[in-house]
N, C-alpha and C positions, 0 to 999 in steps of 0.2 A: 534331651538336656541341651541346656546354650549353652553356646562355645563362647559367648563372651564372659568375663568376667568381672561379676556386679561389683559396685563400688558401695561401701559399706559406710556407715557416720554413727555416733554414739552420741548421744544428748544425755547426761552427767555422767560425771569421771570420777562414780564413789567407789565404795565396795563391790558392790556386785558389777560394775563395770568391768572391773579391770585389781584393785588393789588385794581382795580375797588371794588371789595368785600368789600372796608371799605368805602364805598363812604355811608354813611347812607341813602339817599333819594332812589337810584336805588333799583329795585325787584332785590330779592335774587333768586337761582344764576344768578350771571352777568358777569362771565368769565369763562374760561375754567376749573380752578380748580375748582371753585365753581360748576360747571356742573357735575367733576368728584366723587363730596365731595359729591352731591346731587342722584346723581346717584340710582340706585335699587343695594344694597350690594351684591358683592362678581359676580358681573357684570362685575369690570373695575375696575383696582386699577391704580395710580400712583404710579409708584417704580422710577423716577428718571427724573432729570429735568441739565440745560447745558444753562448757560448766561455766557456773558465775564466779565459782573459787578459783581465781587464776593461780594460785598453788597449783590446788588438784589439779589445774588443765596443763600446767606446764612441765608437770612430775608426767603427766600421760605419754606427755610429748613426744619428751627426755626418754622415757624408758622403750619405746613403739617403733620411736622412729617417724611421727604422724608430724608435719609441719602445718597443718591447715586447721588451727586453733581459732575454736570461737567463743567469748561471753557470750553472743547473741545466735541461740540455736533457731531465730526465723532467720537470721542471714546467711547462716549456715547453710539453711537447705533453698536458699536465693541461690547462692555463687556456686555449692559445689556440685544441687539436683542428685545426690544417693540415689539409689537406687533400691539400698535398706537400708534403713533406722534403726538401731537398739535403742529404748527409751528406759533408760536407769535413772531417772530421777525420781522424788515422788511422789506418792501418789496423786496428791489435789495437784501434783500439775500435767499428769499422765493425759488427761483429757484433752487439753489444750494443743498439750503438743504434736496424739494422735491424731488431731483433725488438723493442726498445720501441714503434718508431714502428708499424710492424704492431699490435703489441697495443694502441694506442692509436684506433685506427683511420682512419688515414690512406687515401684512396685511392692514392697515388703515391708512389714513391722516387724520388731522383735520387742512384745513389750513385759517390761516386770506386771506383779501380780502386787497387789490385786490392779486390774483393769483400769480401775476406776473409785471414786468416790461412794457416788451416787447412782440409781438406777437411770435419773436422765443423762446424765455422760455416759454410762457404759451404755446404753442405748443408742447413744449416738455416736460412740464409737462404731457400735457392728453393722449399723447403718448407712455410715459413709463409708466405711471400705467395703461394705457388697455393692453399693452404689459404683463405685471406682474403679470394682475389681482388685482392691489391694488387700493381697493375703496377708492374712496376720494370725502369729501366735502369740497365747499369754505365757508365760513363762511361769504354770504348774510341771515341774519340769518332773513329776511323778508319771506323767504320762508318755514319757518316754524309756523308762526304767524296765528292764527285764523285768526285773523282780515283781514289780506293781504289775505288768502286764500278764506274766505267767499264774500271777495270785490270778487275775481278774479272769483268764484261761479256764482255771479249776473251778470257779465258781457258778461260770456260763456252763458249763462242761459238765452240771452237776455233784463236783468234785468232794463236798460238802455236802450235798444232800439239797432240800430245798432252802434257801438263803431267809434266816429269821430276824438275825439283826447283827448291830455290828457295834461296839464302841471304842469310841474314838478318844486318846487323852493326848493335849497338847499346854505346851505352854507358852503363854503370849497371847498377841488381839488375836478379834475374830477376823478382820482384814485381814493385817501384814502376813500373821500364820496362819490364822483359820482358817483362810478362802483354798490352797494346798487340799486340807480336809475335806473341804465342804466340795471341793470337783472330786477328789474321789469318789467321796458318797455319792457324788450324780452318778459318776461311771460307773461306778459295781452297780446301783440300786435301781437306777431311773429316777423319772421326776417327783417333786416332792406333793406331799398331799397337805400336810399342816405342820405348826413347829409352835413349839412351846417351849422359851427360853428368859432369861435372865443374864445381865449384865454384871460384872461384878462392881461397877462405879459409873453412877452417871455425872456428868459434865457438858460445859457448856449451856448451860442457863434454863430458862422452863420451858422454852418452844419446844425441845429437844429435836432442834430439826440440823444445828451443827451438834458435835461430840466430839469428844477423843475416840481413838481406838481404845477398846479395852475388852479382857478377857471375859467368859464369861459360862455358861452352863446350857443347853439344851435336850428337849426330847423332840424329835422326829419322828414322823411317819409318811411315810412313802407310799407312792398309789399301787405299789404291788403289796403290799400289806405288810411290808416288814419293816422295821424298828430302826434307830440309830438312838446314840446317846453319847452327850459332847459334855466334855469335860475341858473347860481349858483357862483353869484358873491361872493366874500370876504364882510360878515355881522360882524357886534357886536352882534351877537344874535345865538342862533343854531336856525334852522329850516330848517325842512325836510315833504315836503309835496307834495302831487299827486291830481290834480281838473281832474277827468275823466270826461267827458263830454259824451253822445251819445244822441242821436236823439229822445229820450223819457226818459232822466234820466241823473242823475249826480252823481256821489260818491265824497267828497270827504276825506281823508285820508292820514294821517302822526302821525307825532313825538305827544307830551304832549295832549293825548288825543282826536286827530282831527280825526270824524270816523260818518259822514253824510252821507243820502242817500236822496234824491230827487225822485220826480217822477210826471207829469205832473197832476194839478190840477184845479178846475173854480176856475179864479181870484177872488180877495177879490175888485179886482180895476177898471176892465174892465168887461163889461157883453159878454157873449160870446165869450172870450179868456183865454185857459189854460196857466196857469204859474206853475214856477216847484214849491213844495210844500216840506216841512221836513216831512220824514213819519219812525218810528221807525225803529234801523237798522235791520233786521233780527238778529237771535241767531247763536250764534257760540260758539264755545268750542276754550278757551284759556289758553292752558296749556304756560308753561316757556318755550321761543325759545332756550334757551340754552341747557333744558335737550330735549326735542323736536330733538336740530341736534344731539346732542349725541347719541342720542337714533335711531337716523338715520343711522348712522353710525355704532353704535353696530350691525345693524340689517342687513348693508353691508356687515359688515367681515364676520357672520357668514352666509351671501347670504338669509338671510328672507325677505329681500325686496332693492330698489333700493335708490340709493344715488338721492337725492332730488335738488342739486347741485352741479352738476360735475364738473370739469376741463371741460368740454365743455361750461358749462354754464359760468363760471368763464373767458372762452379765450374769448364769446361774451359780456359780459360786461366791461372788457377792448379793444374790439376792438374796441367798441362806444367809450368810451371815446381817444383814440391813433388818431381816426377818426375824432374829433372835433380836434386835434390838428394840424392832416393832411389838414385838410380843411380851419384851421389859416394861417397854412405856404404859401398855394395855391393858397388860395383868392376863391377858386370852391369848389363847390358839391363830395365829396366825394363818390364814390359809395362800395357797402359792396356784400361780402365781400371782406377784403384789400388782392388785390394779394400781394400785401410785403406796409413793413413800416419799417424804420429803426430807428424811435423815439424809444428811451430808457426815460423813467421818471423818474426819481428820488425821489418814495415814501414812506413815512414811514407807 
C-alpha cells in the first residue's frame, strides 16, 4: 500500500455526490463524499470539486471545507492533476469526461453508472484506461454488498441446486436503474446468449438512434442455458428485486430488506412431497458498499488488488440493456455480443 495520500476531485456536486448525505433515513455514507469523509485518514483527501451550478459548487464548498472550485472540470484537472476522479454528472457526459481525466493523467476513476451512453463510448472508455493503466470502477455498487455477494457464494457453491433462472423486477429506465440489474445478471449467470425485449415508449424520432431512457420488459437467455426475465415498467413505488430460482432452492433478494433463502422441505400439506421451505440466511459480513468501492479503488491505484467492476463490466451492462432496445426497434432476438448499435440514450 502507498504511504502517500491521493488527492481526490469530484466532477458534479448533485445528489449522489455528496447532497444524498442529508437524506436522514439512508445509512451513512451514501455518496461519494460521504465515502471520502468516512474514509481511513490521511488515505484520500478531496482537494477540489467542478459543477456548472455555482450554487451546487458553492453549497459543496461551504459544507466540505474544499476551496478549489471549479465551473470548468477540464481546468480542474489542468491546475490541480487528482490523482482520482469521482465522475457524478451524467451520463451523455460521463464519456467525455472519462477520457479527459485519463488524458490528463489520473491514476483512478470512480464513475456513476451507467458508464456510458452508447457502446462506442463505453468502448472507449475500457480502452483508454487499459491503455493508461488507469483503474476504474463503475459504481454497480451491488458488487460490493455482502449480501449480493454471499447470495452469489450459494449459487456458485451449488446452494440452490443447478441455477435455472432468475427474475428480476425494477422500476425505472433500463440505464439509470436497469444497468445495477443487468451486472448482476452477468455475475451470477455469465455471458448473454440472446434477448428478447421491449421498451415501454419510444422517442426521439424514426432513426431511433438517439432516445430517452425508458423502462421496459425482457426475456434472456444465457449461454449456460438458463433463463432471466425483466420487468421494469414505470411504478409509483421504488422496487428492486431478483427471485433466483434453481432446481433445489430459491434466494430471493433486493432493496428494503428483502434477503430469503429456500431449500427443499417434507410438506406441511402433502405426505410424501417436498416443498421449498424458509431456512435462516447464512452469515455474512456487511460492511458500507460505499467505503467497500472506495476502498476498491484505493487498493487499484496503488495495484493491491483488482477493480471489482471495470469498464468491461460496466460496457456488459449497458449492452443488455442497448440490446433490449435493439430488440424493440426489430421485433427479433437480439444476439450478444452486439457487433454495432447505433442507439445513443439519453440518461441521467
Amino acid at each position: 500500500m502507498s504511504l502517500k495520500c491521493l488527492r481526490a476531485a469530484i466532477i458534479g456536486c448533485g445528489r449522489v455526490a455528496w447532497m444524498l448525505e442529508d437524506d436522514p433515513l439512508d445509512t451513512k455514507p451514501c455518496t461519494h463524499m460521504g465515502a471520502y469523509m468516512a474514509f481511513d485518514a490521511g488515505v484520500v483527501e478531496v482537494i477540489a470539486a467542478s459543477d456548472t451550478d455555482n450554487e451546487r459548487l458553492e453549497a459543496f464548498g461551504e459544507r466540505f471545507g474544499v476551496k478549489a472550485l471549479y465551473k470548468d472540470y477540464r481546468k480542474m484537472l489542468e491546475e490541480v492533476s487528482p490523482d482520482i476522479v469521482s465522475i457524478c454528472a451524467w451520463a451523455t457526459d460521463r464519456h467525455r469526461m472519462a477520457l479527459d481525466a485519463i488524458d490528463s493523467g489520473v491514476k483512478g476513476i470512480w464513475s456513476e453508472k451507467a458508464i456510458a451512453t452508447s457502446l462506442d463510448e463505453a468502448r472507449e472508455i475500457a480502452e483508454a484506461s487499459e491503455a493508461k493503466g488507469v483503474a476504474v470502477i463503475v459504481s454497480h455498487l451491488r458488487r460490493w454488498s455482502g449480501e449480493y455477494n454471499k447470495a452469489k457464494e450459494i449459487i456458485d457453491e451449488g446452494g440452490i441446486g443447478a441455477l435455472q433462472s432468475i427474475v428480476c423486477h425494477f422500476g425505472g429506465s433500463l440505464l439509470h436503474t436497469g444497468t445495477h440489474a443487468f451486472d448482476i445478471l452477468s455475475w451470477f449467470q455469465g455471458p448473454v446468449e440472446w434477448v428478447m425485449g421491449e421498451i415501454e415508449k419510444k422517442t426521439g424520432g424514426n432513426d431511433w438512434e438517439t432516445t430517452e431512457d425508458a423502462g421496459g420488459r425482457a426475456f434472456i437467455k444465457f449461454k449456460n442455458g438458463t433463463y432471466a426475465t425483466i420487468h421494469a415498467e414505470a411504478k409509483a413505488y421504488f422496487f428492486f428485486e431478483f427471485d433466483v430460482i434453481g432446481s433445489a432452492g430459491r434466494i430471493r433478494i433486493g432493496n428494503n430488506g428483502v434477503l430469503e433463502y429456500y431449500t427443499p422441505q417434507e410438506s406441511r400439506y402433502y405426505t410424501g412431497i417436498r416443498e421449498l421451505g424458509l431456512e435462516p440466511f447464512p452469515e455474512f459480513v456487511q460492511g458500507n458498499i460505499w467505503i467497500e468501492a472506495l476502498g476498491n479503488l484505493v487498493g487499484a491505484v496503488n495495484g493491491d488488488e483488482a477493480s471489482r467492476n471495470t469498464p468491461r463490466d460496466g460496457y456488459r451492462a449497458l449492452e443488455l440493456a442497448l440490446a433490449i432496445h435493439e430488440s424493440s426497434r426489430s421485433g427479433y432476438k437480439v444476439f450478444l455480443p452486439l457487433k454495432e448499435s447505433k442507439i445513443k440514450v439519453r440518461s441521467r
